[in-house]
Backbone as numpy.savetxt, mean C-alpha at the origin, in Angstrom:
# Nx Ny Nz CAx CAy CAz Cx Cy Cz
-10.86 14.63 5.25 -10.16 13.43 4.78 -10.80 12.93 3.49
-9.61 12.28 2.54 -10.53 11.43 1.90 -11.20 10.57 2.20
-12.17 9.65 0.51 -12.92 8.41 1.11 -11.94 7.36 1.02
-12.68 6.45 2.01 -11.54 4.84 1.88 -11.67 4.23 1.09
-10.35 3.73 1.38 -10.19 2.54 0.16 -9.92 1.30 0.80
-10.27 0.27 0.07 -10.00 -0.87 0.72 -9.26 -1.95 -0.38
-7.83 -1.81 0.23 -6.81 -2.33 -0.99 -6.06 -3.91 -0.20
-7.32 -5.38 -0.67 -6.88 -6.58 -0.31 -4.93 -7.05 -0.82
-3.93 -7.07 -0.25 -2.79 -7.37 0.03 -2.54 -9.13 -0.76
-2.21 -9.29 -1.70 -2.01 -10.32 -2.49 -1.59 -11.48 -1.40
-0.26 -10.53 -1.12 0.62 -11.66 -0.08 0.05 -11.99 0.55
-1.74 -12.27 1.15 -2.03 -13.54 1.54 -3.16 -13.82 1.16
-3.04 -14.15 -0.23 -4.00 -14.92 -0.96 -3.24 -16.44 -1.13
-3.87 -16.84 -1.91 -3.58 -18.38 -2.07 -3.14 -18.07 -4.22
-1.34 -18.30 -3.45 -1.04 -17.92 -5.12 -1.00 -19.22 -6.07
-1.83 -19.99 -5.34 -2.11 -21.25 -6.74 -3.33 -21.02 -7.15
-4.14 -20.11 -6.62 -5.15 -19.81 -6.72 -5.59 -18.27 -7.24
-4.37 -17.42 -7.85 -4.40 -15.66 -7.81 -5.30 -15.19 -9.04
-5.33 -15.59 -9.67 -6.92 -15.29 -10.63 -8.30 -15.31 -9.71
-7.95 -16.65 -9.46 -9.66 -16.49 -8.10 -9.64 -15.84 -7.08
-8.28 -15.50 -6.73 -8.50 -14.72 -5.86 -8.97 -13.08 -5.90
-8.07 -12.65 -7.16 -8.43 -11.24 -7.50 -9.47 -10.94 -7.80
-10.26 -11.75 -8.70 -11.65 -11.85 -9.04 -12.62 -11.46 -7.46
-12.28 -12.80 -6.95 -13.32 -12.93 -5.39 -13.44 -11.25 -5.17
-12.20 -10.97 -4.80 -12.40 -9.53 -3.55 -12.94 -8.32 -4.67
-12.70 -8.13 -6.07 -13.01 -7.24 -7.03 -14.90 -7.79 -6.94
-15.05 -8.52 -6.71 -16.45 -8.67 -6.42 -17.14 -8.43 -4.84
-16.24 -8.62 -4.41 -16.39 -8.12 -2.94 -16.32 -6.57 -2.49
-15.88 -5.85 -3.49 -16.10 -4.31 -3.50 -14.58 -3.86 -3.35
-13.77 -4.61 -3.67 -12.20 -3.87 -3.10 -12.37 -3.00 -4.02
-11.42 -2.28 -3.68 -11.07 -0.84 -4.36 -10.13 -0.71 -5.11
-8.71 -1.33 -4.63 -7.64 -1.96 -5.81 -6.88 -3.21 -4.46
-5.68 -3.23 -6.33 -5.31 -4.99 -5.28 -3.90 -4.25 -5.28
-3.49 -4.63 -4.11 -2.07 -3.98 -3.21 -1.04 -5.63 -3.63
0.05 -5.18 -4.22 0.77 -6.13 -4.44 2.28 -5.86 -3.59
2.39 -6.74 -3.26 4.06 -6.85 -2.21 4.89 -7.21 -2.79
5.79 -6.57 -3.47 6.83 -6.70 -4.24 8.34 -6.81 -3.42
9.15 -8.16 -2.72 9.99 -8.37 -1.83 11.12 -9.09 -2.67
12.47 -8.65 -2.45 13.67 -9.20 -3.29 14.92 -10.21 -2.42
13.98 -10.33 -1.34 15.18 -10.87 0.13 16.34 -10.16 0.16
16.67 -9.28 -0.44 17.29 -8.38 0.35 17.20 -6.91 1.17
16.08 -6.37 1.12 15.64 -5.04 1.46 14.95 -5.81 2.53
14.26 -6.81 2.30 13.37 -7.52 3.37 13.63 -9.20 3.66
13.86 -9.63 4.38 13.94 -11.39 4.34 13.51 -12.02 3.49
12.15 -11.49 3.06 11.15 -12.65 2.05 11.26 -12.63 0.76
10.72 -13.42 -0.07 11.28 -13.03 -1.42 9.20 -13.52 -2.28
9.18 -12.67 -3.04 7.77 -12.66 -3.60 7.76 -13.08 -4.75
7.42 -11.65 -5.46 6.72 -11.76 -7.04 7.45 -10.79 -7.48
7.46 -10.51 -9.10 7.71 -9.55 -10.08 6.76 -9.02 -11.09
7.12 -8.18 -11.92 6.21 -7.93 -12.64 5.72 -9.01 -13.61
6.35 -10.38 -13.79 5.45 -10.72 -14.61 4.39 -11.57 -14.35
4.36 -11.65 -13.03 2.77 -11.65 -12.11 2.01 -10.73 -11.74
2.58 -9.47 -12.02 1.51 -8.24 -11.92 1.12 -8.01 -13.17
1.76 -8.45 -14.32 1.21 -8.14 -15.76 0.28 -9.64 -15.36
-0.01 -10.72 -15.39 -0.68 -11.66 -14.75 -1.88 -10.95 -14.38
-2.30 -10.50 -13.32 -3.21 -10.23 -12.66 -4.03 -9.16 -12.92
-2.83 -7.96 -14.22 -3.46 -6.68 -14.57 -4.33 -7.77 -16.11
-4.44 -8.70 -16.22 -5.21 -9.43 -17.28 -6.16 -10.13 -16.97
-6.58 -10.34 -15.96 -7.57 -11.34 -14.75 -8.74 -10.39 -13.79
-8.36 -9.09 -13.46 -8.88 -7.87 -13.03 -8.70 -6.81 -13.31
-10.24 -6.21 -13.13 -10.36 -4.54 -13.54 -9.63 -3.70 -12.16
-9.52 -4.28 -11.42 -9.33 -3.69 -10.18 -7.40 -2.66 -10.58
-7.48 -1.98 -10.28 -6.57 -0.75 -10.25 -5.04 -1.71 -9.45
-4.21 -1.73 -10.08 -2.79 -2.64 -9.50 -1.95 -1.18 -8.61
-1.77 -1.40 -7.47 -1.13 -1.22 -6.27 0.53 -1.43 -6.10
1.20 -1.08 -6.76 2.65 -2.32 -6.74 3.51 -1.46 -5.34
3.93 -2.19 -4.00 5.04 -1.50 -3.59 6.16 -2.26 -3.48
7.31 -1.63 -3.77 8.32 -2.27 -4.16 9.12 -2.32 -2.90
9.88 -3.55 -2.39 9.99 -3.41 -0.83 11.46 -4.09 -1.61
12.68 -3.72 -2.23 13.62 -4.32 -2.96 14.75 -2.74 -2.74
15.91 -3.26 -3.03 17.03 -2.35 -3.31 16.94 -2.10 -4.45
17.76 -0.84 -4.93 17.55 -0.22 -6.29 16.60 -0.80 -7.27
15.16 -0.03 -7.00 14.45 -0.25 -7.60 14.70 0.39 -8.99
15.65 1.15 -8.74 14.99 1.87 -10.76 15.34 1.74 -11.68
16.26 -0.20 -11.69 15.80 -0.76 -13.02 14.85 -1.42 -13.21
13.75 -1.19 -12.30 12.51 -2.34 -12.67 11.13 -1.47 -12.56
11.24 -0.18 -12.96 10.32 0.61 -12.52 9.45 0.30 -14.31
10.20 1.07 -15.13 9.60 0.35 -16.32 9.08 -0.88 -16.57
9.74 -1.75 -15.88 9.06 -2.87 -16.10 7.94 -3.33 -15.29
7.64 -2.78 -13.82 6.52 -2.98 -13.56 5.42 -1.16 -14.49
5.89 -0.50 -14.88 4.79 0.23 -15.87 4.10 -0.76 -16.88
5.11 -1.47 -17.15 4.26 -2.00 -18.91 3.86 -3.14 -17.93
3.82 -3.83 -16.93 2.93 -4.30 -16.31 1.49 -4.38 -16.04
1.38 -2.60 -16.16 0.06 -2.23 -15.94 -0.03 -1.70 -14.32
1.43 -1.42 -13.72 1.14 -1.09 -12.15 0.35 0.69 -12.32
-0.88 1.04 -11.81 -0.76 2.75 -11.68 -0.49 2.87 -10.88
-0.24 2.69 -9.40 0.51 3.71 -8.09 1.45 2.48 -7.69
2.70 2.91 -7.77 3.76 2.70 -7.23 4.86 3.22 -6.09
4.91 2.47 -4.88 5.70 3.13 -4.25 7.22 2.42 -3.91
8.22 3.21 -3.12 9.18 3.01 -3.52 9.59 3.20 -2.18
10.80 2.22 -1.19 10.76 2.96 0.24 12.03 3.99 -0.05
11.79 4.97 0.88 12.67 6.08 1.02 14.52 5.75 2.10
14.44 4.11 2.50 15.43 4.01 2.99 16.24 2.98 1.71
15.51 2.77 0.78 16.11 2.04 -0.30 16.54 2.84 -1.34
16.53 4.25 -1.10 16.59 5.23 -2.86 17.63 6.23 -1.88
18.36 6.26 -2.76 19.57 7.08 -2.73 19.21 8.65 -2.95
18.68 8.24 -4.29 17.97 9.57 -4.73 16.98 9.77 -5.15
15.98 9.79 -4.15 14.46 9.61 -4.17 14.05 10.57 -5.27
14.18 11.93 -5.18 13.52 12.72 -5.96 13.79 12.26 -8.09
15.10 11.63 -7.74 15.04 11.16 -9.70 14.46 9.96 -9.36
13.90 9.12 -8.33 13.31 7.61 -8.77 11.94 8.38 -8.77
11.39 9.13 -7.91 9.98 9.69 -7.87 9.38 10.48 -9.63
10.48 11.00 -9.98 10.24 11.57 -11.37 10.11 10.62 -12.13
11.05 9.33 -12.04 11.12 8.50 -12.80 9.70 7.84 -12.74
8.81 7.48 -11.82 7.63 6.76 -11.64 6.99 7.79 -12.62
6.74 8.90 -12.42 5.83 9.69 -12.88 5.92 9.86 -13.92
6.80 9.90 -15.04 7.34 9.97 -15.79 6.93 8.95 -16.71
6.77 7.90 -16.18 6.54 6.28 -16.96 5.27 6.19 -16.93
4.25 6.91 -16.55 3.03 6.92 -16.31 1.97 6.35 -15.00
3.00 6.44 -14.19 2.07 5.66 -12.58 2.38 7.00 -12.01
1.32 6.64 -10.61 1.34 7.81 -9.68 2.31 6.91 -8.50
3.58 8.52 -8.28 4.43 8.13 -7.30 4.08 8.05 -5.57
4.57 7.16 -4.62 4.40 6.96 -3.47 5.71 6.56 -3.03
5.69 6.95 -1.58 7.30 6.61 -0.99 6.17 5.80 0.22
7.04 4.76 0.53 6.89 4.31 1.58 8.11 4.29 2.83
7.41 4.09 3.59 8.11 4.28 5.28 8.45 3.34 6.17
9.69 2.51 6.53 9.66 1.74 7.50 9.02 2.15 9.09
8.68 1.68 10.28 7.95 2.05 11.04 9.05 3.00 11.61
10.09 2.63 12.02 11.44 3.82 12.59 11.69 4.96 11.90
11.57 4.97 10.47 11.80 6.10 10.08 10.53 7.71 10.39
11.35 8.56 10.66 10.82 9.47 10.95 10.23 10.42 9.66
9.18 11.17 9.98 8.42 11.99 9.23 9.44 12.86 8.59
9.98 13.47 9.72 11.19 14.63 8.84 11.72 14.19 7.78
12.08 13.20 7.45 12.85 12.30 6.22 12.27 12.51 5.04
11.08 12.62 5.40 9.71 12.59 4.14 9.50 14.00 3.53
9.80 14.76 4.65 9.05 16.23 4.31 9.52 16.65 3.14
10.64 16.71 2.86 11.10 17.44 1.30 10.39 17.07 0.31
10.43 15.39 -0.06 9.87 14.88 -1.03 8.31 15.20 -1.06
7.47 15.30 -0.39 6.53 15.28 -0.61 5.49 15.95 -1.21
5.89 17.14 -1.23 5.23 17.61 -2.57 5.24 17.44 -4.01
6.17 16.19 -4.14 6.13 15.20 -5.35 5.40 14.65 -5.51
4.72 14.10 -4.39 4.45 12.49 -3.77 3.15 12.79 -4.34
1.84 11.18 -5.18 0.22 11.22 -4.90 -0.26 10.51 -3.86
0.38 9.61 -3.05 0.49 9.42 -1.80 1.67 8.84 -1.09
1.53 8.46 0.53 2.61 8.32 1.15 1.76 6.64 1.85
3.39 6.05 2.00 2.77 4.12 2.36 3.37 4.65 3.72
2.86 4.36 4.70 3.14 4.40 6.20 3.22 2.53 6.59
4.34 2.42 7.21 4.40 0.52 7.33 3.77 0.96 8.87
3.03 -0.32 8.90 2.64 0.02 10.53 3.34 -1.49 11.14
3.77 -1.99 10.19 4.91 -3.72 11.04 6.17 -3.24 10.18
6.94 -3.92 10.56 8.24 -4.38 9.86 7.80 -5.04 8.64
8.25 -4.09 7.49 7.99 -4.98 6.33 8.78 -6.33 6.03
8.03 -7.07 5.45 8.70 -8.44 5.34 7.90 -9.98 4.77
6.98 -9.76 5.68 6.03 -10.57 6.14 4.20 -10.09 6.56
3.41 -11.32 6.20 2.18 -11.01 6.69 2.18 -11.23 7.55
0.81 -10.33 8.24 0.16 -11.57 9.60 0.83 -10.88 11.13
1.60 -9.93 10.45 1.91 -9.09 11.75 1.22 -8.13 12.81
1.63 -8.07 14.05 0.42 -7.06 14.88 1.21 -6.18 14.89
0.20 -5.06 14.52 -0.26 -3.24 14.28 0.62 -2.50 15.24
1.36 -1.83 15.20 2.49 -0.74 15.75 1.70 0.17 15.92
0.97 0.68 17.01 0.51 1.83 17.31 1.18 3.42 16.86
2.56 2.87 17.38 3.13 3.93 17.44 3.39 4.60 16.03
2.98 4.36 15.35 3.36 5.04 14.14 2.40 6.09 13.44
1.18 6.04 13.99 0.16 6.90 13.96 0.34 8.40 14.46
1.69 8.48 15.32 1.98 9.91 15.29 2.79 10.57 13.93
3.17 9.59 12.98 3.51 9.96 12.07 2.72 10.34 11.02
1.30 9.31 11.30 0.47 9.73 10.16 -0.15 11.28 10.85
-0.33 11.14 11.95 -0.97 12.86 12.15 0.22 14.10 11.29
0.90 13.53 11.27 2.26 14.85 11.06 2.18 15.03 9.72
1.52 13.96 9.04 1.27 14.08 7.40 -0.23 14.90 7.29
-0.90 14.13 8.09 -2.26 14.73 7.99 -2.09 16.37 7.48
-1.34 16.73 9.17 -1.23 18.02 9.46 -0.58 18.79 7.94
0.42 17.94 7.70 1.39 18.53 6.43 0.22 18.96 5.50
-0.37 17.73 5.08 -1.15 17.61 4.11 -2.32 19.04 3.23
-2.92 19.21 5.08 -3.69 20.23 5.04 -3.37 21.62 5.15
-2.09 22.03 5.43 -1.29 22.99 4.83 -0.80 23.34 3.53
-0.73 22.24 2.84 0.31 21.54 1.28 -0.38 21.18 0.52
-0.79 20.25 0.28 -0.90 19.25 -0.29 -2.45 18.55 -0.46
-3.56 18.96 -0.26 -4.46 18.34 0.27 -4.86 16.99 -0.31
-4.97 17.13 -1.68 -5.16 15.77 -2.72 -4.44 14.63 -2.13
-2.76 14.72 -1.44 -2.27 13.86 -1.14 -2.62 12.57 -0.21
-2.46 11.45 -0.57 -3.17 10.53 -0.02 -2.32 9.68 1.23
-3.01 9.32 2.13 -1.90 7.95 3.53 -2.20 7.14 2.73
-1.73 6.16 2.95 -1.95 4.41 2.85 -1.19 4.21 4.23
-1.68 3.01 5.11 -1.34 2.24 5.97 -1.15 0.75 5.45
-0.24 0.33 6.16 -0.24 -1.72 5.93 0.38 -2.14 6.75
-0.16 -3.10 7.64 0.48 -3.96 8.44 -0.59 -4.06 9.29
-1.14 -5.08 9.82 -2.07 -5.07 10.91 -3.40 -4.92 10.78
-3.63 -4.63 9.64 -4.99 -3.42 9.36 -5.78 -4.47 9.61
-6.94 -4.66 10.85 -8.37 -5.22 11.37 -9.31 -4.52 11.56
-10.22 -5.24 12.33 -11.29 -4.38 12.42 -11.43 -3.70 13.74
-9.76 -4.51 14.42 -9.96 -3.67 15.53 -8.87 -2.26 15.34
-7.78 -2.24 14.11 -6.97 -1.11 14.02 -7.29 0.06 13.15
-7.91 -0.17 12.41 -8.76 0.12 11.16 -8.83 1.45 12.00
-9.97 1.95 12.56 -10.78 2.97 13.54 -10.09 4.08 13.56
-8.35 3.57 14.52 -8.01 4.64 14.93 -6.75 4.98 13.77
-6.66 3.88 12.84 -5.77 4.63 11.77 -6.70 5.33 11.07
-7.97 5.48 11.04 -8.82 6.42 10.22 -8.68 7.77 10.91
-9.31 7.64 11.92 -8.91 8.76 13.01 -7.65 9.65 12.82
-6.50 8.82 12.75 -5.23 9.90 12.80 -5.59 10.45 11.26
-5.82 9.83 10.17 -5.59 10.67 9.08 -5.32 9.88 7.46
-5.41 8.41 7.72 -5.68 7.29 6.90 -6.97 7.21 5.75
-6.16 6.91 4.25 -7.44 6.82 3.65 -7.49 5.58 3.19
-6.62 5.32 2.64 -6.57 3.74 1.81 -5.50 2.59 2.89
-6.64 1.57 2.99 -5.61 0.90 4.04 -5.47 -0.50 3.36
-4.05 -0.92 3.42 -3.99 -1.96 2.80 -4.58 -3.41 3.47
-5.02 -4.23 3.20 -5.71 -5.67 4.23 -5.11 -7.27 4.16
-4.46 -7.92 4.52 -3.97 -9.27 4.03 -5.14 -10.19 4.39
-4.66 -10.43 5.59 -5.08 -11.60 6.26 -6.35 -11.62 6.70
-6.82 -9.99 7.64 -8.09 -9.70 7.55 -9.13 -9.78 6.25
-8.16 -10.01 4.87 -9.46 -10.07 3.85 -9.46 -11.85 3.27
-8.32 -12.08 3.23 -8.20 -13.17 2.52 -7.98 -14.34 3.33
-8.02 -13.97 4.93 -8.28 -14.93 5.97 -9.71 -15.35 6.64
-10.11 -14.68 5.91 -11.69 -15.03 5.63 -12.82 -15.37 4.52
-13.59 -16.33 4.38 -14.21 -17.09 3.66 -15.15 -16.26 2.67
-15.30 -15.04 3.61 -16.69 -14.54 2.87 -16.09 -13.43 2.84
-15.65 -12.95 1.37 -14.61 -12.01 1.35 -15.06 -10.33 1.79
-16.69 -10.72 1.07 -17.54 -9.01 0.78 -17.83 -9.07 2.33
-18.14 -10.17 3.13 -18.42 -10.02 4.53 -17.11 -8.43 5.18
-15.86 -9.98 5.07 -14.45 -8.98 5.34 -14.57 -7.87 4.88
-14.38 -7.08 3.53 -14.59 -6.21 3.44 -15.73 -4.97 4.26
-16.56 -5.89 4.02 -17.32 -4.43 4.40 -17.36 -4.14 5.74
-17.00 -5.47 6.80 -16.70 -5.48 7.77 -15.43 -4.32 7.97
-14.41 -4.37 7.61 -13.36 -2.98 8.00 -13.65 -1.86 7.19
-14.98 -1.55 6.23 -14.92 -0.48 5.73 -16.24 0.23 6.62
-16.87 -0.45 7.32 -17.74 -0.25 8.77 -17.07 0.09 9.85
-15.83 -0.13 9.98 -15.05 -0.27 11.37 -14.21 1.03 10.94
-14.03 1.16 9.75 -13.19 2.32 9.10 -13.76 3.68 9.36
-15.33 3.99 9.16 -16.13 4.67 9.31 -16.42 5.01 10.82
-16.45 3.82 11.99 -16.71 4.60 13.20 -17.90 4.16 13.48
-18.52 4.00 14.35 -19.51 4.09 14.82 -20.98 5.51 14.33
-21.99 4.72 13.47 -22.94 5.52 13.15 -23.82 6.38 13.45
């Protein structure tokens, strides 16, 4: 497997506060900042755009994360590039025609990712993926923070694992939804490298604590 990453989830920071916040956890050792990009229609909630990720790509060194949780994303793919997003993903029940939005990411200069609602099945994925520099596995219903962890979706990440190490090896998981210090473990286990964190990072005071706290819990017992 790869090494982890530990990518703090904007959507629950305190956005009167998103300079201090990006700062805090980029000092706290994050690895990059995972941004939730929601249009209320693909998902209930409605977020941010790129011109809060161009925002934040000016406030931190930290590597921008963008996933786009919106219908036809690919008039706004350019515009989160000159943003400054490098890995972008895109869900595979929102793209018609994944393989020209996946070129299209790559193309504009970010590395492409499809993400996965928790129902959708692996088979769905398999074609694309030897496009893919990694794959977003939802472990809640995207929408919302603060949700508890879907076990069940970890048979999907084994099926990538497995893919992976046949195919693909460079290719990377991401997980999001749930990620603690008590889920952390066994999404490492199935085959998880970069896990995204909300509430577990930014629901706590002492951010480098949080952190290093699930990048300990990520690792396993010593």
């Amino acid at each position: 497997m790869h090494p982890i990453a530990i990518a703090p989830s904007v959507l629950s920071a305190d956005f009167a506060h998103l300079a201090d916040e990006a700062r805090a956890v980029a000092d706290a050792g994050a690895d990059f900042l995972h941004v939730d990009v929601m249009d209320g229609r693909f998902v209930p909630n409605l977020t941010l755009g790129p011109p809060v990720v161009a925002a934040l790509k000016r406030v931190t060194s930290l590597p921008l994360d963008c996933h786009l949780m919106i219908v036809e994303p690919d008039h706004l793919l350019a515009d989160f590039a000159n943003a400054g997003t490098r890995w972008l993903s895109v869900h595979i029940e929102a793209c018609p025609h994944l393989h020209r939005t996946v070129q299209r990411i790559r193309d504009l200069g970010m590395s492409p990712g499809v993400a996965l609602n928790p129902h959708t099945a692996f088979a769905t994925l398999e074609p694309i993926l030897p496009e893919l520099d990694f794959v977003l596995i939802m472990s809640v219903n995207p929408g919302f923070g603060g949700q508890t962890f879907l076990p069940a979706v970890l048979d999907k990440v084994r099926s990538i694992e497995a893919w992976r190490r046949q195919h693909r090896p460079e290719l990377r998981i991401q997980i999001d939804g749930g990620i603690t210090v008590d889920t952390i473990g066994q999404a490492r286990q199935a085959g998880v490298d970069w896990f995204v964190a909300g509430s577990a990072v930014f629901g706590r005071p002492d951010r480098r604590a949080a952190i290093d706290d699930l990048r300990a819990a990520a690792q396993g017992p010593a």
